[in-house]
Short mmCIF file of the C-alpha atoms (twelve columns), coordinates in Angstrom:
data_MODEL
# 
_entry.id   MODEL 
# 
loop_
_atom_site.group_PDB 
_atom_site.id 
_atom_site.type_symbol 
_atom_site.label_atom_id 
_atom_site.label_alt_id 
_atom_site.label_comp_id 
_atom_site.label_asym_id 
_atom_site.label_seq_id 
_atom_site.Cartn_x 
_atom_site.Cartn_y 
_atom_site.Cartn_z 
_atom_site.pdbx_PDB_model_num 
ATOM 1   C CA . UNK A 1   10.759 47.319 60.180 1 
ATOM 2   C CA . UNK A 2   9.210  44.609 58.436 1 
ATOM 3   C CA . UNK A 3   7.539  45.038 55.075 1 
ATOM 4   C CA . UNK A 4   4.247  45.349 56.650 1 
ATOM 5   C CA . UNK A 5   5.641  48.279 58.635 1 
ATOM 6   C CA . UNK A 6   6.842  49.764 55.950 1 
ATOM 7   C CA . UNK A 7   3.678  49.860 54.157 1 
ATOM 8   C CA . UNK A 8   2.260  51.766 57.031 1 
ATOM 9   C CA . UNK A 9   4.992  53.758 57.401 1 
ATOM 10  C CA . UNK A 10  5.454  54.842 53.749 1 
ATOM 11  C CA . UNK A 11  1.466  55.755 53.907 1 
ATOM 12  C CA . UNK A 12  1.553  57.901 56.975 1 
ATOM 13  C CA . UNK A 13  4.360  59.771 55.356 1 
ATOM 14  C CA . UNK A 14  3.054  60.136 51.831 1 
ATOM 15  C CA . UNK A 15  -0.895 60.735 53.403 1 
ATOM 16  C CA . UNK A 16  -1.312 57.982 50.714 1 
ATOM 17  C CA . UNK A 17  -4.537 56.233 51.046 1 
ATOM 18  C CA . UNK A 18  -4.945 52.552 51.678 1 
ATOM 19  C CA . UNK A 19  -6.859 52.396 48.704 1 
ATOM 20  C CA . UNK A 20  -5.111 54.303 46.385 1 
ATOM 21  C CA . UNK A 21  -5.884 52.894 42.612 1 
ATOM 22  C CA . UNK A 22  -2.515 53.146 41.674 1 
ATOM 23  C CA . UNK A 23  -0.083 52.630 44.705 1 
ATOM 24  C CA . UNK A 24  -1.195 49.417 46.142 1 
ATOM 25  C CA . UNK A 25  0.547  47.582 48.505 1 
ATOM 26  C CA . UNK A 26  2.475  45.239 46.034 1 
ATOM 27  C CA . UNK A 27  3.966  48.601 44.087 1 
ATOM 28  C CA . UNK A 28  5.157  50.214 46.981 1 
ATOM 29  C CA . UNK A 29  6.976  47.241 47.838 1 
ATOM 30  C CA . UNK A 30  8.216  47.222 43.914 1 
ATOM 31  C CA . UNK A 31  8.852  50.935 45.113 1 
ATOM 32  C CA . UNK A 32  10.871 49.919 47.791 1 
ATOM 33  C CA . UNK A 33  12.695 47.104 45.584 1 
ATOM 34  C CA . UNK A 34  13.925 49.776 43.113 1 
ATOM 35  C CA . UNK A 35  15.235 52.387 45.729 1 
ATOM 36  C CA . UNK A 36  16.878 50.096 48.167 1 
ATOM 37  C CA . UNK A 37  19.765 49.082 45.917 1 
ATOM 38  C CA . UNK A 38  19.835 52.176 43.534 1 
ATOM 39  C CA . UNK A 39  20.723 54.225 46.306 1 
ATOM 40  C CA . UNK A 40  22.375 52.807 49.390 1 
ATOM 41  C CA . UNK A 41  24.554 49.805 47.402 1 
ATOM 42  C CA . UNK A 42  26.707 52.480 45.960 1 
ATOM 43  C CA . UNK A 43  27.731 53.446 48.956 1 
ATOM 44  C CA . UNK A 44  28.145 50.306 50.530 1 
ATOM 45  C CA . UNK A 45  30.108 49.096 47.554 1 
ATOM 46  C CA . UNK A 46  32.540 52.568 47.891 1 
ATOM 47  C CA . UNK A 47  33.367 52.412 51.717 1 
ATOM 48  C CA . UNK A 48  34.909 49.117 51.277 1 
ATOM 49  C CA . UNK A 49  34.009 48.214 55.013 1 
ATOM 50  C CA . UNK A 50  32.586 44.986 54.562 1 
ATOM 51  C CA . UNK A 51  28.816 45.204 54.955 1 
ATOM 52  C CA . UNK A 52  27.318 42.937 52.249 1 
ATOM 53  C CA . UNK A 53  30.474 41.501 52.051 1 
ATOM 54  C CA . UNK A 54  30.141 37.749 51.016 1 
ATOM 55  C CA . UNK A 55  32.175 34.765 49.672 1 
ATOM 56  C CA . UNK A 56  32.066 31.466 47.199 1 
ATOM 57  C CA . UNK A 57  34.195 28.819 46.981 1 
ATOM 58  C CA . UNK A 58  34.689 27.373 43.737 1 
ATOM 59  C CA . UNK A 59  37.290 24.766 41.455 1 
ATOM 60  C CA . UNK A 60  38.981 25.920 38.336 1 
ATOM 61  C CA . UNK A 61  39.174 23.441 35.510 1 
ATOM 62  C CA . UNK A 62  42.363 22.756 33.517 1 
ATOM 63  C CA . UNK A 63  42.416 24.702 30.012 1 
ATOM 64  C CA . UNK A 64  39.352 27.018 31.895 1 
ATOM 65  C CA . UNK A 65  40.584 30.616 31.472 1 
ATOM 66  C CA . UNK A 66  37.072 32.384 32.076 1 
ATOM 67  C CA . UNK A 67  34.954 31.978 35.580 1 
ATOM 68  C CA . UNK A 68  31.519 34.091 36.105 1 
ATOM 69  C CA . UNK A 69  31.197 35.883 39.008 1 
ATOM 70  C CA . UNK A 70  28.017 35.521 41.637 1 
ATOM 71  C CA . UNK A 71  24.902 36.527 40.067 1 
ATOM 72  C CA . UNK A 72  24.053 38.263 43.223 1 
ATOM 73  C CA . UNK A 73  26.995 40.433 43.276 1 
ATOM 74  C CA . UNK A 74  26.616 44.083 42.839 1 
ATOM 75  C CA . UNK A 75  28.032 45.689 39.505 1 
ATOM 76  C CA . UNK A 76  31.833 46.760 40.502 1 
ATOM 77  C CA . UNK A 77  31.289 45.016 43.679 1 
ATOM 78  C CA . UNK A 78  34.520 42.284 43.394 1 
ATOM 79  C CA . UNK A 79  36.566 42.796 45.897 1 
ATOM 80  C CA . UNK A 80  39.069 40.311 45.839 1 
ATOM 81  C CA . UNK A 81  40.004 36.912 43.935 1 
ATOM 82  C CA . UNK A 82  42.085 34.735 45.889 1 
ATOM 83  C CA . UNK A 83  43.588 31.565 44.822 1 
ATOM 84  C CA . UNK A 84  44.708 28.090 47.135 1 
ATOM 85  C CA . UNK A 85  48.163 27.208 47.371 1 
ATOM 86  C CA . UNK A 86  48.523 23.513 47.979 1 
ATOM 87  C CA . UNK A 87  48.761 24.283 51.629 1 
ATOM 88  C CA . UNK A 88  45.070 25.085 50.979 1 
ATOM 89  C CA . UNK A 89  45.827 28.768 52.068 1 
ATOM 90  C CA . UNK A 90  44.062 31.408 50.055 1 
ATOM 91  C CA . UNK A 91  46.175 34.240 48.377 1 
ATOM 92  C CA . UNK A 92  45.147 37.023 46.583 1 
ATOM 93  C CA . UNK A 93  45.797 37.551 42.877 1 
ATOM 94  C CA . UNK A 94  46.588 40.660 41.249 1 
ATOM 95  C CA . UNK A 95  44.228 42.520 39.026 1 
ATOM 96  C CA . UNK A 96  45.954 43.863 35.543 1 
ATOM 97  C CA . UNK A 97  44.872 45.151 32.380 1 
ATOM 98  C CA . UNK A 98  43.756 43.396 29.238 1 
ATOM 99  C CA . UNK A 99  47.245 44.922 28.048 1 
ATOM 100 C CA . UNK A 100 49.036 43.031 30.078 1 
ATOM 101 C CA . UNK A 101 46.802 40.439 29.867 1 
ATOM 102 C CA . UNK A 102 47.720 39.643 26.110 1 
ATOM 103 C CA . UNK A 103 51.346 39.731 27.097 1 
ATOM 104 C CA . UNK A 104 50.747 36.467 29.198 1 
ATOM 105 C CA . UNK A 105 47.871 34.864 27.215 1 
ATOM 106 C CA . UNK A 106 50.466 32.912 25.011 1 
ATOM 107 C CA . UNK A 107 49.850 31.693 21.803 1 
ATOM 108 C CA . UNK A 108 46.431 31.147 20.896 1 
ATOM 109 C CA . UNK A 109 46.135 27.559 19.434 1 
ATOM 110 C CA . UNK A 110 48.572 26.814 23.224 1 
ATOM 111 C CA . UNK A 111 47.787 29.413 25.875 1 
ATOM 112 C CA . UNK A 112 50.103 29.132 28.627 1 
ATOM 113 C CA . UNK A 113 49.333 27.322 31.187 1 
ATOM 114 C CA . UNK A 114 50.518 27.239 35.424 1 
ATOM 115 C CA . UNK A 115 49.303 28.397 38.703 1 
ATOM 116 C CA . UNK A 116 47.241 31.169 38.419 1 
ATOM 117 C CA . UNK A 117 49.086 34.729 39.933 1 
ATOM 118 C CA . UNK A 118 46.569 37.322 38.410 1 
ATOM 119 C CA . UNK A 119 43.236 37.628 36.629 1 
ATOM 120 C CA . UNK A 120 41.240 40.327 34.314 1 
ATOM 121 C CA . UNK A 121 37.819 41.277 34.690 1 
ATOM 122 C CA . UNK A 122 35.785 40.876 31.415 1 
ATOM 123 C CA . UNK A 123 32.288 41.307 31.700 1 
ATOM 124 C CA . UNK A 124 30.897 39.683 34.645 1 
ATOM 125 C CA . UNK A 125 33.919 36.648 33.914 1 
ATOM 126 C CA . UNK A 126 37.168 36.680 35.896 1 
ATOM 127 C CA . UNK A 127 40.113 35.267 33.266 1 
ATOM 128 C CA . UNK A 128 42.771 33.509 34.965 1 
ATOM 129 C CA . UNK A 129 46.641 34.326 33.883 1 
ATOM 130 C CA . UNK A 130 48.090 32.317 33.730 1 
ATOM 131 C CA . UNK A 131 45.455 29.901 32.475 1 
ATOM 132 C CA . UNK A 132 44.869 26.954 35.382 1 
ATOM 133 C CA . UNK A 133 46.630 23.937 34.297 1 
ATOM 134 C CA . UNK A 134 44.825 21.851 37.403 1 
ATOM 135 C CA . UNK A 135 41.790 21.961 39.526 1 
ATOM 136 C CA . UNK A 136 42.957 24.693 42.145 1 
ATOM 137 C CA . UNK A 137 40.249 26.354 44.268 1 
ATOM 138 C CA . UNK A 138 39.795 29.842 44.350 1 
ATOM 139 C CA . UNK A 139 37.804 32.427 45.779 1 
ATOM 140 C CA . UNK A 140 35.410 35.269 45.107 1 
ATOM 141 C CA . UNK A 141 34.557 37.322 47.591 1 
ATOM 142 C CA . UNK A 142 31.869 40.091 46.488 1 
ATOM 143 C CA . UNK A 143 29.358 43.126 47.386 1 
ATOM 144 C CA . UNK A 144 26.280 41.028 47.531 1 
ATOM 145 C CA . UNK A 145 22.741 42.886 46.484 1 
ATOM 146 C CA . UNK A 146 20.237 43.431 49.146 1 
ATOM 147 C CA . UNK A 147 17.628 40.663 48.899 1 
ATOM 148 C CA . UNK A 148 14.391 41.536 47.811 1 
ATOM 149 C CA . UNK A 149 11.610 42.440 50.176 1 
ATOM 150 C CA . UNK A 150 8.271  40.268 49.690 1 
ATOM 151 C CA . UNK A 151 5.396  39.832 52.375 1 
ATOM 152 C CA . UNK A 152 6.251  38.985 55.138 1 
ATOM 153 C CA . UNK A 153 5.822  36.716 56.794 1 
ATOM 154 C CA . UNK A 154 8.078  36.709 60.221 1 
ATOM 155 C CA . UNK A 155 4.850  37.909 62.952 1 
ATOM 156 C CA . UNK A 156 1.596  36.361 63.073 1 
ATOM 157 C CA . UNK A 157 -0.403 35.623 59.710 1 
ATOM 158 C CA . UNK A 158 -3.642 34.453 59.270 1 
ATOM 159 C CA . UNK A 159 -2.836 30.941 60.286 1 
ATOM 160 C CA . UNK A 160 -1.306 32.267 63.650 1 
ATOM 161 C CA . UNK A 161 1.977  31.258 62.260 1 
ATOM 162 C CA . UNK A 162 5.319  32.798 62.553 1 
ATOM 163 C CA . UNK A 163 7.433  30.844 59.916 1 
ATOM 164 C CA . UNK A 164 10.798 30.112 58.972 1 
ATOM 165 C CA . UNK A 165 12.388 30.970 62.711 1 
ATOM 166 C CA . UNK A 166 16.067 28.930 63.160 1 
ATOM 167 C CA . UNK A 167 15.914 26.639 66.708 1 
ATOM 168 C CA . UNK A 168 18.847 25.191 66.482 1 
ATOM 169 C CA . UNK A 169 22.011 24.800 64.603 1 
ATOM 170 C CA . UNK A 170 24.396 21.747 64.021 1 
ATOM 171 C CA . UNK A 171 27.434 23.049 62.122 1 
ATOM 172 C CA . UNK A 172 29.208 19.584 62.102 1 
ATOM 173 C CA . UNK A 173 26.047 17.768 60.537 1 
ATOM 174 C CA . UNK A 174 25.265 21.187 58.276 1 
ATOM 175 C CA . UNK A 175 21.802 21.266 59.613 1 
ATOM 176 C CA . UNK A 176 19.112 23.801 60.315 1 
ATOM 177 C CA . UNK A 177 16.066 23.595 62.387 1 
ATOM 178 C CA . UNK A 178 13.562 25.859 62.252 1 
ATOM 179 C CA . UNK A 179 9.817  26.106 63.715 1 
ATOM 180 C CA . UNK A 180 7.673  25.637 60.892 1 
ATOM 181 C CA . UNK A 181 8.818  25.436 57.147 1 
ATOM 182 C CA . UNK A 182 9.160  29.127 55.488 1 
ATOM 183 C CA . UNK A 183 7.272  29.958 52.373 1 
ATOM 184 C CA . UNK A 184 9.022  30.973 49.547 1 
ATOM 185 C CA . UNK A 185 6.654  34.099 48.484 1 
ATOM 186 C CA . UNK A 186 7.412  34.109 44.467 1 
ATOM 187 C CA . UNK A 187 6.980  30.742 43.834 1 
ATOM 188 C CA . UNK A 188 5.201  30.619 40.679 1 
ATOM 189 C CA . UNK A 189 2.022  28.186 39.769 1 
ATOM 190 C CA . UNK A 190 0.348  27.601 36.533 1 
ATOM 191 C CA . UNK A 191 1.596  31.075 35.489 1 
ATOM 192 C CA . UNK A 192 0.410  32.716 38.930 1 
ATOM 193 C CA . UNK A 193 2.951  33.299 41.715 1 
ATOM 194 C CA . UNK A 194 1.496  31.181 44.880 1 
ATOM 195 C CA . UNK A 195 3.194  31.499 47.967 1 
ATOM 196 C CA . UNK A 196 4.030  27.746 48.753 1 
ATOM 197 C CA . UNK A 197 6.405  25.990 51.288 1 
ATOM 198 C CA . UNK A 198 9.945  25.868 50.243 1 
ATOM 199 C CA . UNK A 199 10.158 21.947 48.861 1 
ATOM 200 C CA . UNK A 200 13.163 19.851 49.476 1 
ATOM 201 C CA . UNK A 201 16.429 20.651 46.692 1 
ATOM 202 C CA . UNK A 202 13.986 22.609 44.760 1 
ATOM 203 C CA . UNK A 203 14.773 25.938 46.485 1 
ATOM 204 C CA . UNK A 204 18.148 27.598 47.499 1 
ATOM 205 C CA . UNK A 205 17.771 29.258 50.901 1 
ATOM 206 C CA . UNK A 206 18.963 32.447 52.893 1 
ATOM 207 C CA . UNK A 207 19.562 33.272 56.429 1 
ATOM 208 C CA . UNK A 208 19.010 36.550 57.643 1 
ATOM 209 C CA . UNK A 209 19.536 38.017 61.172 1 
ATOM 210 C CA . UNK A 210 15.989 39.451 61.293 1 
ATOM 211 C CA . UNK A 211 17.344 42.478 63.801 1 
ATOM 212 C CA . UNK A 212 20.279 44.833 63.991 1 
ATOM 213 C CA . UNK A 213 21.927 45.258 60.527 1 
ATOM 214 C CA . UNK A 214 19.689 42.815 58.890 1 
ATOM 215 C CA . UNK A 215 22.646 40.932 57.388 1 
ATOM 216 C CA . UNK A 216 22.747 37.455 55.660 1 
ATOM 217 C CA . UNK A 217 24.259 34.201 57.697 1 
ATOM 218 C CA . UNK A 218 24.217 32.239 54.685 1 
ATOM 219 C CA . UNK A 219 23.881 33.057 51.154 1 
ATOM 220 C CA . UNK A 220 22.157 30.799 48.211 1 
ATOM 221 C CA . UNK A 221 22.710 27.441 49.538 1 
ATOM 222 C CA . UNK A 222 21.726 24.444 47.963 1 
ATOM 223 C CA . UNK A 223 19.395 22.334 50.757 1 
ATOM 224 C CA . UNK A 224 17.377 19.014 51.506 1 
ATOM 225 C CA . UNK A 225 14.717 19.258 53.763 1 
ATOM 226 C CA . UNK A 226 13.429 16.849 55.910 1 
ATOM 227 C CA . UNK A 227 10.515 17.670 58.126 1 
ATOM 228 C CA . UNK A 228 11.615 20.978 59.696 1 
ATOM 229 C CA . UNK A 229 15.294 20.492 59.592 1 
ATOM 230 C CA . UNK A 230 17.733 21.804 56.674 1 
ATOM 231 C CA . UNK A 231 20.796 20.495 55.228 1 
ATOM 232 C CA . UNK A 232 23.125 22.569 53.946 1 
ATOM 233 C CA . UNK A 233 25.105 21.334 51.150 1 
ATOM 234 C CA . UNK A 234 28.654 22.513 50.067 1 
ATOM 235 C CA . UNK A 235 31.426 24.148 52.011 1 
ATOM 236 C CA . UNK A 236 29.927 27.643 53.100 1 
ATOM 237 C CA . UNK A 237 30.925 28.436 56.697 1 
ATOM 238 C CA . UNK A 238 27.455 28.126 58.981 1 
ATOM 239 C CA . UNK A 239 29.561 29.959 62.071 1 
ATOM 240 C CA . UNK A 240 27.530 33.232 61.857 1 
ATOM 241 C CA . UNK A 241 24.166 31.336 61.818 1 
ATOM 242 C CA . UNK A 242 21.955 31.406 65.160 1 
ATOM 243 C CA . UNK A 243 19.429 30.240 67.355 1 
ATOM 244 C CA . UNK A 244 16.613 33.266 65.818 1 
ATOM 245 C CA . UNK A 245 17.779 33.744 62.908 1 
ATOM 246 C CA . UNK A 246 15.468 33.462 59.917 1 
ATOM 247 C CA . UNK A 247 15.164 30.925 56.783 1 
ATOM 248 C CA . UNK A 248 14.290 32.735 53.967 1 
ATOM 249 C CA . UNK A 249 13.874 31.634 50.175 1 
ATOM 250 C CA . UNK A 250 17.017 32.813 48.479 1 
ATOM 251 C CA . UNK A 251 17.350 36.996 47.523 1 
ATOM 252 C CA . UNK A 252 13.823 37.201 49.737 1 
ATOM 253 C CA . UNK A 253 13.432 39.239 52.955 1 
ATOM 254 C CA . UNK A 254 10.875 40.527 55.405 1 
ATOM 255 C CA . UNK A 255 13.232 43.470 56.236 1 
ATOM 256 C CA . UNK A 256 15.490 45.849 54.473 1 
ATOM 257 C CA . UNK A 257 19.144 45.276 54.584 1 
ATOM 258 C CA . UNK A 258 19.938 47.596 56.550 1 
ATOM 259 C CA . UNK A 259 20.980 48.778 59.792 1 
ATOM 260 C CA . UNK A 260 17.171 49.365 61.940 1 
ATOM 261 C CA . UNK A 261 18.271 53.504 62.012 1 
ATOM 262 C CA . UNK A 262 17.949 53.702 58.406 1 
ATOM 263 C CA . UNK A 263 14.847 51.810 57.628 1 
ATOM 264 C CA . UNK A 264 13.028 54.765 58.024 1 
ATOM 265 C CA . UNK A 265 15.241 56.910 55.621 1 
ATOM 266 C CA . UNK A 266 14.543 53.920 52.833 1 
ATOM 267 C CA . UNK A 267 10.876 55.166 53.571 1 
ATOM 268 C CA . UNK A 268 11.581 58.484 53.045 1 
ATOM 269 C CA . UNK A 269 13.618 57.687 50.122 1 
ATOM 270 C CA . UNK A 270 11.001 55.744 48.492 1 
ATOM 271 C CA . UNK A 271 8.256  58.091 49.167 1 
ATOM 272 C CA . UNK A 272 10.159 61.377 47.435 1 
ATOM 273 C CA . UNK A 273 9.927  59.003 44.175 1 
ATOM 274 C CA . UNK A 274 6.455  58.082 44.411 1 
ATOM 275 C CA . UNK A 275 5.055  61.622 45.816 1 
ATOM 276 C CA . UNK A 276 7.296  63.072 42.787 1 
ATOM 277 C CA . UNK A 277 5.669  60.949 40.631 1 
ATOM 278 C CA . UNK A 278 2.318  61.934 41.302 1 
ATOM 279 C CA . UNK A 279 3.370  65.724 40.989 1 
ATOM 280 C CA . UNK A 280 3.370  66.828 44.535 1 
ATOM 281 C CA . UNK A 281 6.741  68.380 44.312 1 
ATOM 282 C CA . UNK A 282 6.547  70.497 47.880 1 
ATOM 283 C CA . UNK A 283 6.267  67.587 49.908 1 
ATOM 284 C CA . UNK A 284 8.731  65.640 47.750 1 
ATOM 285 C CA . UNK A 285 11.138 68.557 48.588 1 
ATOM 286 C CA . UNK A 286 10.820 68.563 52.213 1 
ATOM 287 C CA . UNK A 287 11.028 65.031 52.974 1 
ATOM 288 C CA . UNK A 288 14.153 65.085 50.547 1 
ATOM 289 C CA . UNK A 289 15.662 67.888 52.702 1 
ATOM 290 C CA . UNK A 290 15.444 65.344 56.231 1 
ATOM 291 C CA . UNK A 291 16.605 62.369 54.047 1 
ATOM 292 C CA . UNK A 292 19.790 64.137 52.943 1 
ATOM 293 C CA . UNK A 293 20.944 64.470 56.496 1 
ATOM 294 C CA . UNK A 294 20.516 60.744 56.791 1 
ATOM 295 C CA . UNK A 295 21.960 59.463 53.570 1 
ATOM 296 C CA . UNK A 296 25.239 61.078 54.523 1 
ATOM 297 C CA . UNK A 297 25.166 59.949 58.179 1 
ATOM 298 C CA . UNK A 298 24.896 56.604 56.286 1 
ATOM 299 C CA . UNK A 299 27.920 57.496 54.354 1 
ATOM 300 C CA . UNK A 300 30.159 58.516 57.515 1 
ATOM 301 C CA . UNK A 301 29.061 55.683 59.475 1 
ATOM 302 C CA . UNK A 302 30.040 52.893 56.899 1 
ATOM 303 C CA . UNK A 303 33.650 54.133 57.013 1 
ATOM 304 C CA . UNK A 304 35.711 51.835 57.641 1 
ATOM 305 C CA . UNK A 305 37.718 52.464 61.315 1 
ATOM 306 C CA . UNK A 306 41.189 51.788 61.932 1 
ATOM 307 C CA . UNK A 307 42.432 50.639 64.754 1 
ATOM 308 C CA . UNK A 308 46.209 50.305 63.619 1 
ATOM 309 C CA . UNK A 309 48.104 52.125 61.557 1 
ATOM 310 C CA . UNK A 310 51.985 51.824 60.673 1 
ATOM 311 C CA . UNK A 311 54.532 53.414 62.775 1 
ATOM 312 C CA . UNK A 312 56.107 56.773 61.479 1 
ATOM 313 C CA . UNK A 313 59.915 58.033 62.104 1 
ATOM 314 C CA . UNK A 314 59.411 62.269 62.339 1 
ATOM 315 C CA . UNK A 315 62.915 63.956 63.145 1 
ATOM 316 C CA . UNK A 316 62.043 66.279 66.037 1 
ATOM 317 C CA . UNK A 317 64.893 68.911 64.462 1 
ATOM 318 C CA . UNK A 318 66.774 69.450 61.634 1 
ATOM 319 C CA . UNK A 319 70.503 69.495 60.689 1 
ATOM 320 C CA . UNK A 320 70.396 73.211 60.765 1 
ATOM 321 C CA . UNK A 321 73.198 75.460 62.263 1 
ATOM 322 C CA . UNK A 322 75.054 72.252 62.729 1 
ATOM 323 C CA . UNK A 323 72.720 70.537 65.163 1 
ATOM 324 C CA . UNK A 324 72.790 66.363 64.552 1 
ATOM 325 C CA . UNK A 325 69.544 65.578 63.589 1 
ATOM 326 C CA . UNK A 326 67.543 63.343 66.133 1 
ATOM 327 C CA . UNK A 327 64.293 61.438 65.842 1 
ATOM 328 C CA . UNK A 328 61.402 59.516 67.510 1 
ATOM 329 C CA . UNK A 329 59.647 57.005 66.176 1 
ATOM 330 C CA . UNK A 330 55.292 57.682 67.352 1 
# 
């Protein structure tokens, strides 16, 4: 659904009016905005299957211990810090404690310096041990918070325009054409926010795949714009960007992130909290009752599947009454 359709929805469901004095459009989408990550990016974050997964690149400095992680990235939501080897392959580094950590700082007027092997979370820093002693690039790779959902503006709008759409992709120039230049929908003016036309450099962009699981292509890149074509700077891989996709103003979206079958559980979600609010309890309860079932088909559905698992040796009897003990391996 798009936020639109959520509106409706989340009226229909509530039997909140259109014109309600206190629930207007722009707080149920501030509605929306609260519940979305407060209750399904927990559970994202704990099945560890790689929805809202993401990635940045980055260059340690030498004498740099301390690097901050993504702004975007959900509290608890590192998964991994990898490090280059000068083959440029990326290997992971090994979390330890600040215990440990003190044992390889070094001296503190000299810290010791080499290739970093592990690293200590402090904060939303990553420490490096042992400190970098060259420009090495590493890796973060991060639970990303749902973007926020705005107005949208993906199906016809007053000016008959659908905006933002991709039309082509050029991965070996880093560009991105679209049909008509997206609006960035918080874009603030003279103190008021304006919906205006993302501007060239000005603006970091999304990509969204505006059906299916509603995930991101492309995450905060830095662009130039010229006429209807972005260019994407930096390194980030552009391989799961595609013809329909949607440009977006960076942490902005028209739809939830999440799969299509649970957009209307975020509405039921969303509405328990507001009809709560307003002291209808009963029908808080019974729309919480259907959610429940949902929220845990969620759950089971995000866990991760495995297709492979180690072979195990099982003895198919015992050395017992002197038999030889024989096994198979399944």
């Amino acid at each position: 659904m798009r936020t639109d359709e959520l509106i409706t929805e989340i009226r229909m469901r509530g039997f909140f009016p259109d014109a309600h004095d206190d629930y207007t459009d722009a707080r149920l989408l501030k509605e929306f905005n609260a519940t979305l990550p407060t209750l399904f990016s927990q559970m994202v974050v704990d099945s560890r299957a790689g929805y809202y997964l993401d990635d940045v690149i980055g260059t340690t400095t030498a004498g740099l211990r301390q690097y901050r992680i993504p702004g975007r990235a959900i509290m608890g939501g590192l998964e991994k810090v990898e490090i280059a080897n000068n083959a440029g392959e990326f290997r992971p580094l090994t979390e330890i404690t600040p215990y440990d950590a003190g044992q390889l700082e070094g001296p503190y007027t000299a810290p010791t310096r080499g290739f970093p092997s592990r690293y200590l979370m402090v904060g939303d820093q990553v420490q490096f041990f042992p400190c970098p002693d060259a420009a090495y690039s590493y890796r973060f790779r991060y639970y990303r918070r749902p973007s926020r959902l705005v107005t949208q503006q993906s199906s016809t709008l007053s000016s008959g325009t659908i905006r933002g759409q991709v039309t082509a992709v050029n991965t070996t120039a880093r560009t991105v054409a679209v049909n008509v230049v997206p609006y960035d929908m918080e874009a603030v003016s003279a103190g008021v926010i304006t919906p205006a036309a993302i501007t060239s450099g000005s603006c970091r962009i999304d990509i969204i795949h505006g059906d299916g699981w509603h995930e991101l292509a492309l995450t905060n890149a830095v662009q130039t714009l010229s006429s209807t074509t972005f260019t994407i700077a930096g390194s980030a891989s552009m391989e799961r960007i595609e013809v329909g996709d949607w440009v977006r103003a960076a942490e902005q979206s028209d739809w939830p992130q999440l799969p299509d079958d649970f957009h209307a559980t975020l509405v039921d979600a969303t509405s328990v909290l507001v009809l709560t609010s307003m002291g209808l309890a009963d029908k808080a309860t019974t729309l919480a009752q259907k959610m429940q079932g949902d929220i845990q088909r969620f759950r089971s559905l995000l866990a991760p599947r495995v297709k492979d698992a180690a072979r195990i040796i099982k003895p198919t009897f015992s050395r017992l009454h002197g038999r030889t003990t024989q096994w198979r391996i399944s």
